[in-house]
N, C-alpha and C positions, 0 to 999 in steps of 0.2 A: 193692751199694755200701755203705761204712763209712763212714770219716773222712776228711776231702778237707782238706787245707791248701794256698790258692788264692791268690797274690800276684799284684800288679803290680808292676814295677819302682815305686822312688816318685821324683816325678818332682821335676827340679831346679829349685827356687825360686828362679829367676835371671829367669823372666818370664812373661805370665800362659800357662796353660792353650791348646793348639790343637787342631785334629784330631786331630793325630798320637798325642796321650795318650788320646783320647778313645777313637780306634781298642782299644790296647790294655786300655781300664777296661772297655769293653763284649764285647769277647772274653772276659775274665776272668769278668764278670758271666753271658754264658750257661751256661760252663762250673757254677758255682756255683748259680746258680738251677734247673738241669737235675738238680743234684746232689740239691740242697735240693729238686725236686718227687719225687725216687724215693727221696725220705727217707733220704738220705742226713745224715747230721752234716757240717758244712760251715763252716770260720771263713777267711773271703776278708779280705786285709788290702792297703790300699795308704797313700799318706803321699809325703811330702817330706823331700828329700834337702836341707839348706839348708846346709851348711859348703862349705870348698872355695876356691881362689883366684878363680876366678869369679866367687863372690857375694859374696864380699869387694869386686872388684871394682866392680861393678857397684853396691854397695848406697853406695859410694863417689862413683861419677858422679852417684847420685841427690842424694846430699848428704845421706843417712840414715845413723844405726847400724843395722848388718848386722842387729839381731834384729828392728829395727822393718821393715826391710826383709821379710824373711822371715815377718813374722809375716799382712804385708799381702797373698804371693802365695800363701801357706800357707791363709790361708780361700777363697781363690779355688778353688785345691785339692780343698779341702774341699767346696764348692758343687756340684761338678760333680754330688755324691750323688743331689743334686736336680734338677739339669738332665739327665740323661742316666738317670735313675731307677736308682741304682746299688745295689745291697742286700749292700754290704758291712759288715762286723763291727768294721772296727777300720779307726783312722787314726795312724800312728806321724808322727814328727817328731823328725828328728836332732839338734833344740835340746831336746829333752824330759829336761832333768835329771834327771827322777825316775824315768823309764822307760824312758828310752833310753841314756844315759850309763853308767848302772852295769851295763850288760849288754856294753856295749861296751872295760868295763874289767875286767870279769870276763874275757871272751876273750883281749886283751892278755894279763891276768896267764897266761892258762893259755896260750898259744901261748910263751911267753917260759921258763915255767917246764917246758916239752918242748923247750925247748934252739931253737926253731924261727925267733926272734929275733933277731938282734946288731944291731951300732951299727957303721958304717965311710962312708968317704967316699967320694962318686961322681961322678961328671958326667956328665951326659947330656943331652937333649933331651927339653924339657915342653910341650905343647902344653894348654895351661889350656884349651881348649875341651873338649878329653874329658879333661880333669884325669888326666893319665898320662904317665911319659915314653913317648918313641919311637924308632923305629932309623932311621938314613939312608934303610935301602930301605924302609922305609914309605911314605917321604915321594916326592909326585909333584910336580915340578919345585921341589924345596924349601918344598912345602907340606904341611902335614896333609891326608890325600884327602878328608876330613870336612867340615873347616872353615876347607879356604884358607888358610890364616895358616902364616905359617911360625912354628916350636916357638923358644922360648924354652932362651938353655943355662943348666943351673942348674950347682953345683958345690957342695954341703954336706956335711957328716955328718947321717946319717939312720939310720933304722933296716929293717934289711931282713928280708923271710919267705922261707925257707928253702923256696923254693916249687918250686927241683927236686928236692928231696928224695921228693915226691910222683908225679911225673910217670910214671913203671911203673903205682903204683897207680889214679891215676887212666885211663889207656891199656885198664888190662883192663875195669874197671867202665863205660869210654864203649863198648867194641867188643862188651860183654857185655850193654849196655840197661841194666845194674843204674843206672846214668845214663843215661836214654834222652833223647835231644836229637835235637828235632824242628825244621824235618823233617829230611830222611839230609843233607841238601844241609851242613847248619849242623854234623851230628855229623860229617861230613867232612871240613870245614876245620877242626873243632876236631883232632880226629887228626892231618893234617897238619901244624899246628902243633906239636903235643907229640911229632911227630917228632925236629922239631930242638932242638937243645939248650935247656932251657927254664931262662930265667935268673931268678933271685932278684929280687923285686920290693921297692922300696921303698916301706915303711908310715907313714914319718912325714915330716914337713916343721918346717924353723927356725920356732922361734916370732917369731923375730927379722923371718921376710920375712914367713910368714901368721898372725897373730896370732887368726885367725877359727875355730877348732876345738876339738875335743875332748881336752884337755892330757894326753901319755902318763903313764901310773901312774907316780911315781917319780921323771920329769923332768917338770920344766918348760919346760925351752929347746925343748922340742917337742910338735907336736899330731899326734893319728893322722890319716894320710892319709885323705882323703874316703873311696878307694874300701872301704877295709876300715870304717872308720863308717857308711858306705850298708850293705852288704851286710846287717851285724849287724842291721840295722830288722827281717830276717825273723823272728827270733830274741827281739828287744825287743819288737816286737809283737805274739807270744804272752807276754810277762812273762816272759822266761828269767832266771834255770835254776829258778823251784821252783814256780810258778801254774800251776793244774789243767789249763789251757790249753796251758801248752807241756809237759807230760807228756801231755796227750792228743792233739795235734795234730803234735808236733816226733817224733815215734815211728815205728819198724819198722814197723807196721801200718795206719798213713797213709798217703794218698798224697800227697805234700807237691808243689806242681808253682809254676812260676813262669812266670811271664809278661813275657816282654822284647821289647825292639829288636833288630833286628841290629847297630847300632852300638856294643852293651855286652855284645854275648853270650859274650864270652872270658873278661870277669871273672866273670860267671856260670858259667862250664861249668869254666874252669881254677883262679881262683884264689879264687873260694869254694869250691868242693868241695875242693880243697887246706886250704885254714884247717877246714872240719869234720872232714876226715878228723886233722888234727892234734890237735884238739881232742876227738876220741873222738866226735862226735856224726853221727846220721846223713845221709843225703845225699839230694837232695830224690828224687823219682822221674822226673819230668819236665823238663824246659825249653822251653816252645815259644816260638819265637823270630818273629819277624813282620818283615816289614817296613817302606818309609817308606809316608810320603802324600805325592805331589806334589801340587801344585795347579796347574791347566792345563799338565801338562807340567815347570815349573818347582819345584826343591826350595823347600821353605816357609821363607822368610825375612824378619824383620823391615824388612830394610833394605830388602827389594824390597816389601815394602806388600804379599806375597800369603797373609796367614796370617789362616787360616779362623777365627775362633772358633766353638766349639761350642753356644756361648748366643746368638747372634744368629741363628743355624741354626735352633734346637730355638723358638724365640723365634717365629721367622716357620711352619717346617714342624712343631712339634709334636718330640717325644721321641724315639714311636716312629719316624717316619720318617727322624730322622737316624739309631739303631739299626740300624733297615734296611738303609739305603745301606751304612754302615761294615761290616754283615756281609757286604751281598748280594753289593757292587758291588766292595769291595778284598779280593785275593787274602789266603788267610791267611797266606802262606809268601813272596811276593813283593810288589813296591811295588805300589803301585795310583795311581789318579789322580782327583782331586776337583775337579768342576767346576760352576756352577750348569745346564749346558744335562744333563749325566751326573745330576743328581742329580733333575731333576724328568722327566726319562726315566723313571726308575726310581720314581720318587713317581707319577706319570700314569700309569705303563702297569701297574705292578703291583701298587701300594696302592692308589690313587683306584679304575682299573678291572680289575684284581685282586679283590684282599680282601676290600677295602671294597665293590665293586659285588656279588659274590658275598653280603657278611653280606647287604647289604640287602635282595636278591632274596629269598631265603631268609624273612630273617626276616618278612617284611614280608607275602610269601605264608601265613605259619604263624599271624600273627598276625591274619588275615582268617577262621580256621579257630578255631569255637570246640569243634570235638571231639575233637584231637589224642591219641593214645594214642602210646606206643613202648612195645615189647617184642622179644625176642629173635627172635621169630616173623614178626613183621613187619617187621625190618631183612632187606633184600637181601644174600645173604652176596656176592654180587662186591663189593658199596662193603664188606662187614666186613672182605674181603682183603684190599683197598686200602687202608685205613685202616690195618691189620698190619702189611701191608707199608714201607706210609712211615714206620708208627713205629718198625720192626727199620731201617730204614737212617737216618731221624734219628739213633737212636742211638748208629749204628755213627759216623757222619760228628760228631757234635758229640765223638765221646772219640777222634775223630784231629784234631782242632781243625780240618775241613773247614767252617766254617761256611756258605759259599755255597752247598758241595753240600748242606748241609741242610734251606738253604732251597728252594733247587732242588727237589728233590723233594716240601716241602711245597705249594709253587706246583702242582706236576701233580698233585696231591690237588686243588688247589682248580679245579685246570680240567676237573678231572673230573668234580667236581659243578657247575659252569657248564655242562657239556655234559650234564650228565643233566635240570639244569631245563630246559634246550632242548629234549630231547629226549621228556620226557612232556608239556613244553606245559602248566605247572602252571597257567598264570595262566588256564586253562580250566577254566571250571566245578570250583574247587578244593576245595568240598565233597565231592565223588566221590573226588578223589586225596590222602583223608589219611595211606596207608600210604606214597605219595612223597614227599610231605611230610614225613613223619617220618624217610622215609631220610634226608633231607635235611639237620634237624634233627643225626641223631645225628652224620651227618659233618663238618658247618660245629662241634658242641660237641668234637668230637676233633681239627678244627684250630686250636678255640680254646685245648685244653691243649697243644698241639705247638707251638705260638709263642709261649706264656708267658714260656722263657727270652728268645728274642727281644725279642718286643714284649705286656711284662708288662702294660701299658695298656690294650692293642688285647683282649687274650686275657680282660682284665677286665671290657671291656665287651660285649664279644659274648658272655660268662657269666652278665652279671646280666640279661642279654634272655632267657636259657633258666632255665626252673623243671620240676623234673621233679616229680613226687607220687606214687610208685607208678610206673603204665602213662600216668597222666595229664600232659598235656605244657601249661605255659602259657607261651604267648611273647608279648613285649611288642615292639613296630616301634621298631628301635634309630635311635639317632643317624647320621648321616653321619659314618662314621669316618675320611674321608682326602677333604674337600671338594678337586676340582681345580684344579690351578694353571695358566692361561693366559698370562701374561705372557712 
């Protein structure tokens, strides 16, 4: 492993933080932190998308200016770093004059001066929830399938990117992997799409209707569209085009990978790889694509009262157990579904008496034993195979963005040593059994680095309970890592 350049989408500061981002910040994170423990070089970037008719909107009901608005969902944003232990490098923001705007007009000037640009009149249908227009047969029963609301028609002069000019070049690079989009399901319907005739996208909007944007170079009666000012954050928040950062991370030699919804993944896979490939710069390697979180069945909506916050969660169960769930419990590739009876299932049956039961036993035994040695000689090589073995398939499952299956597998690591303390009966006369003991030791410390990406917390504290010295082992009887929930 080399250079890993690791985004999340960033997400729209239109209202606070849910699940559903949270899903994707902590996908992002184990990728990165896995990368970062096989030393790898690693700069993970996420942020807030805050332009757009929407948050204009919206910052309007409240009775705010749009900055103060944004400024207020933008540290929420930001917070999650700490509630969900995130160990990202950079935080971008679409209002950042000084780092984000002049990257964003650099690209303008250079997409415009490749001819890839013009100005003409349009009309068509906007649906300001996913700030895009759209076609008739998008639309199900003359609504948006997303967001219910039927589209708004607009009719201006605007400016458009020349975004079939592309569509060959990008067809070979999707069906070639050289843009691999994960999983086949999402590179699928992206294909199918750029089958049909792929129409020119509008990049700007009347400064006259949305006043709330990034003013085109040149004119003024106009602000660049949301979606190509989002995009560029990948870009601004390596400092493009001359900080050491984006010459060493935005490179052939990277693997530059992003991390989104299925709700956005077209503007990711067609019409940013279109704008780089215009622009001469390279194109990411990945895209894994995920999808939603219902909650009890129902999509997460403000209006219905069902949306999860992630800080009242992490608040009552702790970090790592929301971690857990988001990995364990939702599909990486398809919806999943968040409930409290689903969540403490999985908190009782596989952290409290999982994990957690497992350290304790363990440690707790070792630490009654003041002779403890380990060495090569006296590790059991079935538990060294076992141990091998789940770390060649973690690996393989964390770099196909499997994360359930990777837990999966570290779980029969650990029920395998539940079943060996069973099975020699340590808690008997445990002076006599220090060489199972110290199996035991070295397995429970090689499940504590295999769920570091995971649950960076949990992996922290079952490390500082083990000291090795040489052959010499001293263990100290750890804390209750995942006290039971009965309610």
């Amino acid at each position: 492993m080399d250079k890993s350049y690791i985004t999340t989408s960033i997400a729209y500061a239109n209202a606070s933080p849910h699940i559903g981002f949270a899903l994707e910040s902590v996908q992002a994170d184990v990728v990165a932190r896995y990368r970062r423990q096989k030393n790898g070089e690693v700069f993970f970037l996420t942020g807030t998308d805050e332009h757009g008719t929407k948050i204009y909107r919206a910052a309007h009901e409240k009775n705010l200016p749009p900055q103060k608005f944004v400024d207020e969902i933008a540290d929420e944003f930001k917070n999650l770093k700490n509630i969900l232990n995130l160990d990202w490098d950079g935080f971008i923001r679409t209002t950042d004059k000084e780092n984000h705007w002049p990257a964003v007009e650099k690209i303008w000037k250079k997409l415009r001066e490749n001819g890839d640009i013009e100005k003409r009149i349009f009309k068509g249908l906007y649906c300001v929830g996913c700030e895009d227009f759209i076609t008739e047969k998008d639309l199900v029963d003359g609504k948006c399938p997303i967001h219910q609301k039927e589209p708004e028609v607009i009719e201006e002069e605007n400016y458009f990117f020349k975004l079939s000019k592309y569509a060959e070049e990008l067809k070979s690079r999707i069906k070639k992997d050289k843009l691999k989009i994960i999983p086949e399901t999402r590179k699928n319907e992206t294909l199918a799409f750029l089958k049909e005739r792929l129409r020119d996208v509008s990049v700007s909007r009347s400064r006259d209707k949305l006043p709330w944007g990034i003013p085109v170079p040149g004119d003024e009666s106009q602000v660049i569209y949301v979606w190509i000012d989002a995009l560029i954050n990948y870009l601004s928040g390596l400092g493009y085009p001359e900080s050491d950062n984006f010459k060493k991370f935005w490179s052939e030699n990277s693997e530059i990978m992003h991390f989104i919804g299925k709700d956005i993944f077209r503007f990711h896979t067609i019409i940013w790889p279109a704008i780089l490939l215009s622009v001469n710069l390279p194109l990411p390697k990945k895209i894994f694509v995920h999808g939603f979180i219902t909650v009890n069945g129902q999509k997460i909506s403000k209006s219905d009262g069902n949306v999860v916050d992630p800080k009242n969660l992490v608040g009552k169960y702790g970090t790592d157990a929301v971690r857990y769930f988001l990995l364990r419990e939702i599909s990486p590739f398809e919806d999943g579904d968040f409930s409290k009876e689903k969540f403490r299932e999985r908190y009782n049956g596989e952290l409290a008496n999982g994990l957690g039961n497992f350290a304790a036993r363990v440690l707790t035994l070792a630490s009654r034993n003041a002779n403890l040695q380990i060495h090569n000689n006296t590790i059991n090589e079935e538990i060294k195979e076992k141990i091998d073995f789940t770390e060649k398939i973690t690996e393989q499952k964390i770099n196909e963005f499997k994360f359930n299956e990777a837990l999966s597998v570290i779980w029969d690591l650990i029920k395998y040593g539940d079943n060996y303390v069973n099975q020699t009966k340590l808690w008997e006369n445990t002076e006599n059994k220090s060489a199972e003991i110290a199996n035991l030791i070295f397995l429970l410390q090689a499940v504590s680095q295999m769920i570091l990406p995971f649950l960076p917390e949990t992996s922290e504290k079952i490390s500082k309970n083990i000291k090795i010295s040489g052959d010499n082992l001293e263990v100290s009887k750890p804390e209750n890592l995942f006290p039971r929930f009965n309610e």
